[in-house]
PDB file as gemmi writes it, atoms N, CA and C in Angstrom:
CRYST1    1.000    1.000    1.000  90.00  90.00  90.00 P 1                      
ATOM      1  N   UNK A   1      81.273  59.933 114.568  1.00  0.00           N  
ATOM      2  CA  UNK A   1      81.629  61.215 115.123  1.00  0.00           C  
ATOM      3  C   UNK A   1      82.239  61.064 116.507  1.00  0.00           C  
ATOM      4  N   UNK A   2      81.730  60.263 117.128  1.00  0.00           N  
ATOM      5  CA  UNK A   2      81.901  59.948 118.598  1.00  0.00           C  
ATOM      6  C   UNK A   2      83.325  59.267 118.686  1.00  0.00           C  
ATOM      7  N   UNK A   3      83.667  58.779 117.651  1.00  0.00           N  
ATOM      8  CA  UNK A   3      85.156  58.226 117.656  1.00  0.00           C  
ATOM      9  C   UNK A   3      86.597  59.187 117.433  1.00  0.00           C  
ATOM     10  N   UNK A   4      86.113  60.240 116.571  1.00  0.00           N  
ATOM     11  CA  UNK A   4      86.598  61.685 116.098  1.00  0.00           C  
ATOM     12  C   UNK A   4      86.889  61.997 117.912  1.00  0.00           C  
ATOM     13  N   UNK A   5      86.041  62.400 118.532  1.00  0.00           N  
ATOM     14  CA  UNK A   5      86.067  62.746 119.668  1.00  0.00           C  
ATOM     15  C   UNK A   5      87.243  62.405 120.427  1.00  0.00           C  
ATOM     16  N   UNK A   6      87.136  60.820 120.920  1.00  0.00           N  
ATOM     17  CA  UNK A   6      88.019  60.160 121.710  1.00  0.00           C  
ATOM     18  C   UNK A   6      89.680  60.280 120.669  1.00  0.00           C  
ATOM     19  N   UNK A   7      89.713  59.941 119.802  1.00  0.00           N  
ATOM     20  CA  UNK A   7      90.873  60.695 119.086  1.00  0.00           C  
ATOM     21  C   UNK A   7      91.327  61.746 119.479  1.00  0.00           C  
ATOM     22  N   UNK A   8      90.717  62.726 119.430  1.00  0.00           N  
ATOM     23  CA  UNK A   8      91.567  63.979 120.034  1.00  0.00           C  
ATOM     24  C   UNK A   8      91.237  64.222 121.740  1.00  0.00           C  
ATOM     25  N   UNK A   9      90.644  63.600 122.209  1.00  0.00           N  
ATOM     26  CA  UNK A   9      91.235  63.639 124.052  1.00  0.00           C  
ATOM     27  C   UNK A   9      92.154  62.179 123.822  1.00  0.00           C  
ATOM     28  N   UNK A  10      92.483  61.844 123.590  1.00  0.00           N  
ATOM     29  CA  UNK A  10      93.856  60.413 123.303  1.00  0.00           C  
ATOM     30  C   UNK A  10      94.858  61.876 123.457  1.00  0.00           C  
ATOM     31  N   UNK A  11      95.250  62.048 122.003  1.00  0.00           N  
ATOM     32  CA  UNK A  11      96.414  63.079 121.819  1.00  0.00           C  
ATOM     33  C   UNK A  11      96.216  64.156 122.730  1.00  0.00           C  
ATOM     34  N   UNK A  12      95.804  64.496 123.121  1.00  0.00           N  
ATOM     35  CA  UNK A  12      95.312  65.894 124.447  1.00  0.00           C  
ATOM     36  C   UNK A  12      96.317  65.099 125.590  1.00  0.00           C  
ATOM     37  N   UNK A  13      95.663  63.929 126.447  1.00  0.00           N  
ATOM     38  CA  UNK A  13      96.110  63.194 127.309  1.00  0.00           C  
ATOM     39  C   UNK A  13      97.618  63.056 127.042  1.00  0.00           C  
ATOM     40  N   UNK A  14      97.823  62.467 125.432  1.00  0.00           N  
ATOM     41  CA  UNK A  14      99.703  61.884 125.485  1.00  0.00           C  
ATOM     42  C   UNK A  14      99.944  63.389 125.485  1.00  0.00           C  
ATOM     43  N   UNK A  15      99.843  64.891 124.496  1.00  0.00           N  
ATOM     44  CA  UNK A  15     100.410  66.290 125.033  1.00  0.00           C  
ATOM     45  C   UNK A  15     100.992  66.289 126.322  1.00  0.00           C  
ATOM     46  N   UNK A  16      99.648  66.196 126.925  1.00  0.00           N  
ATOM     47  CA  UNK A  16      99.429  66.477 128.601  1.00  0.00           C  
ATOM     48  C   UNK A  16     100.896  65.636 129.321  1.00  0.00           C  
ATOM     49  N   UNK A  17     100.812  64.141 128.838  1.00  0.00           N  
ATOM     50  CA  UNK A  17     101.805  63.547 129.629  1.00  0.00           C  
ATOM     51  C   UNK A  17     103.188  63.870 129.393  1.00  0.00           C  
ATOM     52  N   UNK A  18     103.108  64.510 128.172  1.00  0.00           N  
ATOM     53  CA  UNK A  18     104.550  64.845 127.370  1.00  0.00           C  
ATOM     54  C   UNK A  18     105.228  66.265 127.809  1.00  0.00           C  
ATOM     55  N   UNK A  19     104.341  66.872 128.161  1.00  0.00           N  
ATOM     56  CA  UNK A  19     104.735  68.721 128.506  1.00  0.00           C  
ATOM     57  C   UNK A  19     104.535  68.746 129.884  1.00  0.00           C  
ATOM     58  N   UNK A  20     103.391  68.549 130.541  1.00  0.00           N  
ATOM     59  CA  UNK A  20     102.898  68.989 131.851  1.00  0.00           C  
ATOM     60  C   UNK A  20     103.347  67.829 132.799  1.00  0.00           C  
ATOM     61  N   UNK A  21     103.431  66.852 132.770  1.00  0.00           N  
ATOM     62  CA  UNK A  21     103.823  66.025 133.909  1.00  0.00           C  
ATOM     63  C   UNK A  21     105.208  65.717 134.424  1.00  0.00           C  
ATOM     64  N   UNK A  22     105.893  65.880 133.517  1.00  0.00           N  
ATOM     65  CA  UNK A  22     107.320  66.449 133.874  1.00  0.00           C  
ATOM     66  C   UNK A  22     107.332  67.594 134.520  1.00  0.00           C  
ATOM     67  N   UNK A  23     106.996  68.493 134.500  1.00  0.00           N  
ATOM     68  CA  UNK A  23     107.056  69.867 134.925  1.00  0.00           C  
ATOM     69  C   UNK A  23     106.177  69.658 136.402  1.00  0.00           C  
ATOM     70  N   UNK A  24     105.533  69.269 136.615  1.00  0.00           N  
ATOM     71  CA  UNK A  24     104.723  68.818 137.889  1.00  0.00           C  
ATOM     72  C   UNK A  24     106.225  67.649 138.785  1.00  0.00           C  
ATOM     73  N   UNK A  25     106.490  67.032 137.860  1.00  0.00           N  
ATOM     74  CA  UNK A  25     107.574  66.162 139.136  1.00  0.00           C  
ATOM     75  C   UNK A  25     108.416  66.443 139.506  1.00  0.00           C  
ATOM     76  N   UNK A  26     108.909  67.944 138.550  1.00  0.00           N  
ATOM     77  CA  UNK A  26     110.369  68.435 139.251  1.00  0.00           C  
ATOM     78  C   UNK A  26     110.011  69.655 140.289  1.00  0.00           C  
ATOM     79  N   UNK A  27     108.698  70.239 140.001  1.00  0.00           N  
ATOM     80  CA  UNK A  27     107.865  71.001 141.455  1.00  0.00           C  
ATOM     81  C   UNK A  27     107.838  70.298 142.862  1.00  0.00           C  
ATOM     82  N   UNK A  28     107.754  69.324 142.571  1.00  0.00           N  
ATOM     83  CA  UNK A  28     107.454  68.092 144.057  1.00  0.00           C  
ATOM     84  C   UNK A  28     108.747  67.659 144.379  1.00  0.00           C  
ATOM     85  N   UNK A  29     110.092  67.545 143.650  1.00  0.00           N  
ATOM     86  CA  UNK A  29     111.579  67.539 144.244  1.00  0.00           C  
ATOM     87  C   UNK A  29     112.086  68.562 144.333  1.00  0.00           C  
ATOM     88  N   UNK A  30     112.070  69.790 143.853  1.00  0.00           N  
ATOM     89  CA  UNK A  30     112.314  71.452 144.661  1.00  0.00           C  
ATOM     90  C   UNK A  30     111.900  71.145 146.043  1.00  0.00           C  
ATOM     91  N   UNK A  31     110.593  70.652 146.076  1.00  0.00           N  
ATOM     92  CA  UNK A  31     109.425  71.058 146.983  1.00  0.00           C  
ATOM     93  C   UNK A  31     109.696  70.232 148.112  1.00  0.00           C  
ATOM     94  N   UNK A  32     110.422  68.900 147.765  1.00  0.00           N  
ATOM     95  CA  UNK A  32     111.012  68.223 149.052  1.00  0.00           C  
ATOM     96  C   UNK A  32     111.946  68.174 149.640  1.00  0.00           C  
ATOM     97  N   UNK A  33     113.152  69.518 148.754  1.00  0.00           N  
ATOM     98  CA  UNK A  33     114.058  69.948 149.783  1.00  0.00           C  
ATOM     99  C   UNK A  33     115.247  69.798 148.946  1.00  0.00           C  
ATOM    100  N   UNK A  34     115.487  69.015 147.935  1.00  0.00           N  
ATOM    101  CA  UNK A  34     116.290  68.664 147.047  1.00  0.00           C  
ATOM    102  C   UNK A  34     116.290  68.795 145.688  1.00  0.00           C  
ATOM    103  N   UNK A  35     117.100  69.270 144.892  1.00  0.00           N  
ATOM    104  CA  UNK A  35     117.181  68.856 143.429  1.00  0.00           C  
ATOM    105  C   UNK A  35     118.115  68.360 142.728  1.00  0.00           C  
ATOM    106  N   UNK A  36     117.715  67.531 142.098  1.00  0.00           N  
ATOM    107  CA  UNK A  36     118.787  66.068 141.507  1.00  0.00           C  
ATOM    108  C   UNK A  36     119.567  67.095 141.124  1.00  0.00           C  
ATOM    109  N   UNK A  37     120.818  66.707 140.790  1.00  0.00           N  
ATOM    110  CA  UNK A  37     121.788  66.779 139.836  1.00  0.00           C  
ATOM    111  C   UNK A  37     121.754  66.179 138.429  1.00  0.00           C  
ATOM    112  N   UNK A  38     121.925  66.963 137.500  1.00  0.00           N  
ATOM    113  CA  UNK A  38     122.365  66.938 136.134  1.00  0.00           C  
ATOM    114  C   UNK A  38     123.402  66.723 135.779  1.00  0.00           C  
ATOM    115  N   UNK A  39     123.695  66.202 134.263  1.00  0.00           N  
ATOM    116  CA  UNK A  39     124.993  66.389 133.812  1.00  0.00           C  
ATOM    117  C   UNK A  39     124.353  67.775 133.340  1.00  0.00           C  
ATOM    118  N   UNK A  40     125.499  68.954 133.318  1.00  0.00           N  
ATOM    119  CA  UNK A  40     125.625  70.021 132.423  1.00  0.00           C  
ATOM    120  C   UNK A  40     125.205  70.310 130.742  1.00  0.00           C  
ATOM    121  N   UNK A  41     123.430  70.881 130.814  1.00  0.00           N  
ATOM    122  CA  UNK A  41     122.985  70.946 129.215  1.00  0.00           C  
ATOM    123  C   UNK A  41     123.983  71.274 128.194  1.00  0.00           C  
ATOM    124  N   UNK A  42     124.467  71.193 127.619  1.00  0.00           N  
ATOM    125  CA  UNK A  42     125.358  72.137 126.185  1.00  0.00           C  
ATOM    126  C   UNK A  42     123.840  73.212 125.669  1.00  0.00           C  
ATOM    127  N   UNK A  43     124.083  74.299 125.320  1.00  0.00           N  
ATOM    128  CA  UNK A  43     123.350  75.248 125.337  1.00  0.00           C  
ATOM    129  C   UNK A  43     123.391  74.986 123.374  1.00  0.00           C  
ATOM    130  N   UNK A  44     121.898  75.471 122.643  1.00  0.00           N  
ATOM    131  CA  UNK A  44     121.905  75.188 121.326  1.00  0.00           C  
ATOM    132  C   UNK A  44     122.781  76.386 120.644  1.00  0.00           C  
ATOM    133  N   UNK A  45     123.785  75.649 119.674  1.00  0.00           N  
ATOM    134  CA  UNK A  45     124.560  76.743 119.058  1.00  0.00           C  
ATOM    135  C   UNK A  45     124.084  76.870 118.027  1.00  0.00           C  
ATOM    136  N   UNK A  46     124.184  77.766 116.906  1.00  0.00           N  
ATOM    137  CA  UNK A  46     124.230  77.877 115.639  1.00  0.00           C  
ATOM    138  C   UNK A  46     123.392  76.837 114.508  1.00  0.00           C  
ATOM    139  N   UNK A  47     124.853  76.499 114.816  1.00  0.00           N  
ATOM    140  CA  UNK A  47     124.598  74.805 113.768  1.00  0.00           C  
ATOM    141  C   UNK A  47     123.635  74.508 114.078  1.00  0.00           C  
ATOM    142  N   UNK A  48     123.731  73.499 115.276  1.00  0.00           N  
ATOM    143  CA  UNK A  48     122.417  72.586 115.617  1.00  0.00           C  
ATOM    144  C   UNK A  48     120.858  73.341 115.433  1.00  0.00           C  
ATOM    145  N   UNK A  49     120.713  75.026 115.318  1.00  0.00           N  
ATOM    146  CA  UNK A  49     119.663  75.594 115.127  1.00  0.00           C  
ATOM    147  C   UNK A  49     119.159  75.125 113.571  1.00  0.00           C  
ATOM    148  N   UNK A  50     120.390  75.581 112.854  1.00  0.00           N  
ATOM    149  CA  UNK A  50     120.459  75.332 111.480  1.00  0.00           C  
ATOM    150  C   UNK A  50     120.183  74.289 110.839  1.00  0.00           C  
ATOM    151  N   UNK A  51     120.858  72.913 111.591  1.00  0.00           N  
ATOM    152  CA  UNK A  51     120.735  71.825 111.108  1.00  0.00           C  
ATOM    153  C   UNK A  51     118.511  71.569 111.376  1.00  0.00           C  
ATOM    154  N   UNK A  52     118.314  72.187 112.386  1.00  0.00           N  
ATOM    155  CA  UNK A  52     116.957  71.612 112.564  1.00  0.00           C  
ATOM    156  C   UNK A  52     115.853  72.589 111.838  1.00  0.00           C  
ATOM    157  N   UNK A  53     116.435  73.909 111.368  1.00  0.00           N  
ATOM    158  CA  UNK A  53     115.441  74.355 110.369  1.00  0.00           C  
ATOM    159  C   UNK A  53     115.515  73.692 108.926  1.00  0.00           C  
ATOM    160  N   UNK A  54     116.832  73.049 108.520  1.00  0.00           N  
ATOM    161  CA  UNK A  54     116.970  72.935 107.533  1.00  0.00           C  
ATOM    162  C   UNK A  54     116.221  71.659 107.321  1.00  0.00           C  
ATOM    163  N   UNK A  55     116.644  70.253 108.592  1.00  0.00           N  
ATOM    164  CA  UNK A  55     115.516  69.526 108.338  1.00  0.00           C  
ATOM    165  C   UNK A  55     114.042  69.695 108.129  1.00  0.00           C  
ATOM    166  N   UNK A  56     113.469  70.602 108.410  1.00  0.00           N  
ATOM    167  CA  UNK A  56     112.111  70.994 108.965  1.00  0.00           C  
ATOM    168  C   UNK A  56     111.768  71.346 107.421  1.00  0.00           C  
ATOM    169  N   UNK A  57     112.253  72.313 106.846  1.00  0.00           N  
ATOM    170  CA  UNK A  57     112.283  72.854 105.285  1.00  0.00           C  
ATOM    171  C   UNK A  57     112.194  71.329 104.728  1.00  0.00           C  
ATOM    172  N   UNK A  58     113.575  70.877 104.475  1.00  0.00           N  
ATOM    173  CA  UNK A  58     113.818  70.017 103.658  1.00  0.00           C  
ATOM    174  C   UNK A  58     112.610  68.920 103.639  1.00  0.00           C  
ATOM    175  N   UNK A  59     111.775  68.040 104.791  1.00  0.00           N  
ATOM    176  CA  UNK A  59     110.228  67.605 104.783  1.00  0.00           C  
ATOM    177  C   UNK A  59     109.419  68.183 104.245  1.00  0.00           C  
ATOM    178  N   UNK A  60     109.512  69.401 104.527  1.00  0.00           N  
ATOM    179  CA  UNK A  60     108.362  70.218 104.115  1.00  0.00           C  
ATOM    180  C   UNK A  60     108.086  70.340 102.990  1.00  0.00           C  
ATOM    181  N   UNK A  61     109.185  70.604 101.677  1.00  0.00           N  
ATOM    182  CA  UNK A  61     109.344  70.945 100.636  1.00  0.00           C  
ATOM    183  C   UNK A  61     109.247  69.602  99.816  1.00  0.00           C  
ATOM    184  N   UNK A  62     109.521  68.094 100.415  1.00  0.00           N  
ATOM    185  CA  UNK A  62     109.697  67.090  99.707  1.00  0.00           C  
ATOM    186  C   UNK A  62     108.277  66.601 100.208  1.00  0.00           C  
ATOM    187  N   UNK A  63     107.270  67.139 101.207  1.00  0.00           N  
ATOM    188  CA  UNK A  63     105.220  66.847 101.189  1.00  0.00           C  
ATOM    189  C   UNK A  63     105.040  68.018  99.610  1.00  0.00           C  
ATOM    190  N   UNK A  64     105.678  68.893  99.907  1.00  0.00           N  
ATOM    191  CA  UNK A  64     104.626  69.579  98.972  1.00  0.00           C  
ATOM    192  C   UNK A  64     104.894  69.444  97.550  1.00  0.00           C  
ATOM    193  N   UNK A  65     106.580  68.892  97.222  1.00  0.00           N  
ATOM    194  CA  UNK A  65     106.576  68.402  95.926  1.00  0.00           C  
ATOM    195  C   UNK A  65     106.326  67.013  95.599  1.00  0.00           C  
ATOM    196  N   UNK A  66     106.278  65.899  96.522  1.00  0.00           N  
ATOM    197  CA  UNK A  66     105.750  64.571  95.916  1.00  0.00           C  
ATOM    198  C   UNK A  66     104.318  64.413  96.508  1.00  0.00           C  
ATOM    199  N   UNK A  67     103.916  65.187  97.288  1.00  0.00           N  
ATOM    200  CA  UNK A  67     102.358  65.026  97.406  1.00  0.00           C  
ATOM    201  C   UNK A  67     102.402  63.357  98.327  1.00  0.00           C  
ATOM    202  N   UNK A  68     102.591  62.786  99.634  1.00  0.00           N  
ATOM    203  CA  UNK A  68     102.086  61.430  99.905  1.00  0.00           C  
ATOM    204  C   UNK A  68     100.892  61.541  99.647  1.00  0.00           C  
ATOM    205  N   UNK A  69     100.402  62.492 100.379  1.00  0.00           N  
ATOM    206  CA  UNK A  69      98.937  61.909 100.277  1.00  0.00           C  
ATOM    207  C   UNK A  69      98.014  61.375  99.022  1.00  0.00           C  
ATOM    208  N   UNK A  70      98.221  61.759  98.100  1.00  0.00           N  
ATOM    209  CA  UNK A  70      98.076  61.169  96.691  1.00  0.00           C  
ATOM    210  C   UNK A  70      98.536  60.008  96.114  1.00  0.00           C  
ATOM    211  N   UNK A  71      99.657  59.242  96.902  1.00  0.00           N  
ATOM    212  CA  UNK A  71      99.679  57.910  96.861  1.00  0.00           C  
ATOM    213  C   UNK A  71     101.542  57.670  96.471  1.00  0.00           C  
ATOM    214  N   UNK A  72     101.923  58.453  96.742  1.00  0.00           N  
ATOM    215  CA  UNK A  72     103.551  58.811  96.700  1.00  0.00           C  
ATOM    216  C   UNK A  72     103.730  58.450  98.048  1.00  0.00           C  
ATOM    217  N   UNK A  73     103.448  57.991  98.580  1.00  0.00           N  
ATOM    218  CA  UNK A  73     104.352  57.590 100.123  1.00  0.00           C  
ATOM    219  C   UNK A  73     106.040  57.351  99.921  1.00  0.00           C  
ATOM    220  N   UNK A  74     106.167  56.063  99.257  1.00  0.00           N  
ATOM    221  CA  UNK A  74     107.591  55.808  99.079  1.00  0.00           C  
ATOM    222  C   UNK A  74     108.322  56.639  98.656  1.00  0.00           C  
ATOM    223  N   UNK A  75     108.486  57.392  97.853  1.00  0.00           N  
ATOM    224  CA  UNK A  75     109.285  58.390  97.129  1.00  0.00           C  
ATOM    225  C   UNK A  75     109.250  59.574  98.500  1.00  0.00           C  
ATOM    226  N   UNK A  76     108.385  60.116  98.736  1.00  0.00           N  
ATOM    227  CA  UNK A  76     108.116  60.801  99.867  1.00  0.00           C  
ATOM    228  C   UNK A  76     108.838  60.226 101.020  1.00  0.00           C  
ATOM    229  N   UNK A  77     109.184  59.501 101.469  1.00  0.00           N  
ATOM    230  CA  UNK A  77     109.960  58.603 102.547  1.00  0.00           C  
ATOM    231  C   UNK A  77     111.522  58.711 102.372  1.00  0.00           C  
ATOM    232  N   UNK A  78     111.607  58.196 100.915  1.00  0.00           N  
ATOM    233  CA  UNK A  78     112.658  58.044 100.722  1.00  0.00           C  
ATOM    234  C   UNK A  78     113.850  59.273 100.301  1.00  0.00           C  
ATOM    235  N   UNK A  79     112.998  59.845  99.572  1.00  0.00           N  
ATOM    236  CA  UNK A  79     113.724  61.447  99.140  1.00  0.00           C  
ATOM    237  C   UNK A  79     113.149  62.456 100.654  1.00  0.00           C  
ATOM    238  N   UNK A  80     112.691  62.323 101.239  1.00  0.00           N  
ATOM    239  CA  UNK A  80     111.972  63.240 101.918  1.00  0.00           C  
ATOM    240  C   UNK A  80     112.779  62.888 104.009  1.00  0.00           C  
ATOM    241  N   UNK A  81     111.922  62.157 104.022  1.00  0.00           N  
ATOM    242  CA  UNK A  81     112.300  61.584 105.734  1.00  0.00           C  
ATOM    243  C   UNK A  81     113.758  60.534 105.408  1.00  0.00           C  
ATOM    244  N   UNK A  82     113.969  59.974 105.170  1.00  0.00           N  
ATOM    245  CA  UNK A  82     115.228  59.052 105.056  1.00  0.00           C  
ATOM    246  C   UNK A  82     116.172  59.724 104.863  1.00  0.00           C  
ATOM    247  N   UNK A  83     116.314  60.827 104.144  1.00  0.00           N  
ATOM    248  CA  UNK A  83     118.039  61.920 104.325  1.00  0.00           C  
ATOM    249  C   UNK A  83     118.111  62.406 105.581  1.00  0.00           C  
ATOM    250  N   UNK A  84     116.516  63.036 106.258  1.00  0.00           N  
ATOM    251  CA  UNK A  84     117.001  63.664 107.797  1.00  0.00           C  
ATOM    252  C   UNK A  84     117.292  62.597 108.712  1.00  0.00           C  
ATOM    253  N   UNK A  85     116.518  61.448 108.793  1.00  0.00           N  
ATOM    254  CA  UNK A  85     116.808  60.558 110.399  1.00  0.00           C  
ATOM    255  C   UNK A  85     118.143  59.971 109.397  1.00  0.00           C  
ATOM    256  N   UNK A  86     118.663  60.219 108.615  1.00  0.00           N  
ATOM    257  CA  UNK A  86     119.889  59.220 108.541  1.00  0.00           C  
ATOM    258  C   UNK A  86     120.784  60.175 109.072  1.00  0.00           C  
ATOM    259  N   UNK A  87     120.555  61.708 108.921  1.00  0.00           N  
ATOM    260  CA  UNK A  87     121.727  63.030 108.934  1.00  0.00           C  
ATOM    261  C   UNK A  87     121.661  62.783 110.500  1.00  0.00           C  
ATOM    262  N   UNK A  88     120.551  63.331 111.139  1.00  0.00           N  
ATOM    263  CA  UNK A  88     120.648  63.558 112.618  1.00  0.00           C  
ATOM    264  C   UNK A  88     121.145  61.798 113.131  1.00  0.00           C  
ATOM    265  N   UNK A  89     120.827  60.539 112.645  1.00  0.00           N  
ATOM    266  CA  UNK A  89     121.098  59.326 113.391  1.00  0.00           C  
ATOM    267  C   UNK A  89     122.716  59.312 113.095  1.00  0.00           C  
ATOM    268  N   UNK A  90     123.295  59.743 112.109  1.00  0.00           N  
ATOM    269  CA  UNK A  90     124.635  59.885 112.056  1.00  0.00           C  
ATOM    270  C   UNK A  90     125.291  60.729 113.056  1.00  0.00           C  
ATOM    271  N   UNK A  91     124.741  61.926 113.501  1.00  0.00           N  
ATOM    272  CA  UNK A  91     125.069  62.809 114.402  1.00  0.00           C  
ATOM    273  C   UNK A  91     124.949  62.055 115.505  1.00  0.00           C  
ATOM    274  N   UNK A  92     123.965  61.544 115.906  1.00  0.00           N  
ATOM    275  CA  UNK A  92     123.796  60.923 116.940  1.00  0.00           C  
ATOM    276  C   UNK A  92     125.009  60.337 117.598  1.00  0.00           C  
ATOM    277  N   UNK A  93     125.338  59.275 116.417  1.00  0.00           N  
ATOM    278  CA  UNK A  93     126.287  58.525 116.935  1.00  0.00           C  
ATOM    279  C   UNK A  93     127.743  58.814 116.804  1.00  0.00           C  
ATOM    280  N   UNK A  94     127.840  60.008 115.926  1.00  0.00           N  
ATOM    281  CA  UNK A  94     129.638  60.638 116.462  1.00  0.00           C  
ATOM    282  C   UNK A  94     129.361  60.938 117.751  1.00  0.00           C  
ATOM    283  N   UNK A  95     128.122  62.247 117.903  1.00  0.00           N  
ATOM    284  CA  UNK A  95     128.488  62.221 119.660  1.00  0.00           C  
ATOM    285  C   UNK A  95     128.428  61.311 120.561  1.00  0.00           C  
ATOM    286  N   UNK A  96     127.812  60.320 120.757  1.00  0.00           N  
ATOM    287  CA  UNK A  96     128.236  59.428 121.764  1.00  0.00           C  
ATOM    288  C   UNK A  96     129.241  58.641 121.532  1.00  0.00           C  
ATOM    289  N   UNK A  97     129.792  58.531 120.463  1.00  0.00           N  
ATOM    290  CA  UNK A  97     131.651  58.019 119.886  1.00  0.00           C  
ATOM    291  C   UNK A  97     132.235  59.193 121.209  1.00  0.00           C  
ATOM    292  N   UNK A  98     132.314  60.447 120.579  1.00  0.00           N  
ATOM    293  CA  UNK A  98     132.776  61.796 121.270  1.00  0.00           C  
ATOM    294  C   UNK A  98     132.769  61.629 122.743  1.00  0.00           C  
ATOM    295  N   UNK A  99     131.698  61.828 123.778  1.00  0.00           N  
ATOM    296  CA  UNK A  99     131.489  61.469 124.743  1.00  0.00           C  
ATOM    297  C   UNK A  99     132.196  60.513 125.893  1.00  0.00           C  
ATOM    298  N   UNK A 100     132.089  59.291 124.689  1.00  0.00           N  
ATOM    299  CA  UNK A 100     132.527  58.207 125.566  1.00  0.00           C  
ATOM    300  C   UNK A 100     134.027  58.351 125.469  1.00  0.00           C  
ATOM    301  N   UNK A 101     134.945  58.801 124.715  1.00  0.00           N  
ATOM    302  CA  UNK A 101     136.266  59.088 124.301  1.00  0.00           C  
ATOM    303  C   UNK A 101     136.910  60.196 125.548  1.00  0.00           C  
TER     304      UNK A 101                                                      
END                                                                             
């Protein structure tokens, strides 16, 4: 039970470092008089909304029809997670083709 425990203050802690401590370091460079410069965000359009519900569905729908947890991992991987990181890793790399051009 006691191991259950430390498991979830682990993931609490990485949250914590992932959301809140960023947000604490850019308080303390306001706060010292300066703030870095950025390159300019591109604001989310359309697509890119689209493209990330559709991934989100498309996982979702390929857990609840091959079941991993029942011992389908591979098929689940392969029909399931391997079409999105290949779609978005393809995206990836036109835009920084794009970019650097």
């Amino acid at each position: 039970m006691l191991s259950g425990i430390k498991e979830i203050v682990i993931i609490a802690c990485v949250l914590a470092g992932l959301f809140v401590l960023p947000r604490m370091m850019r308080r303390r460079d306001v706060a010292r008089g300066g703030e870095k410069r950025h390159a300019p965000v591109r604001r989310n359009r359309g697509l890119l909304r689209l493209g990330l519900l559709l991934s989100v569905l498309w996982v979702a729908l390929a857990f609840v029809l091959l079941n991993p947890l029942s011992g389908n991992l591979l098929p689940f991987l392969g029909a399931g997670v391997l079409p999105v990181g290949l779609g978005w890793g393809i995206r990836w790399v036109v835009l920084g083709f794009r970019s650097a051009s």
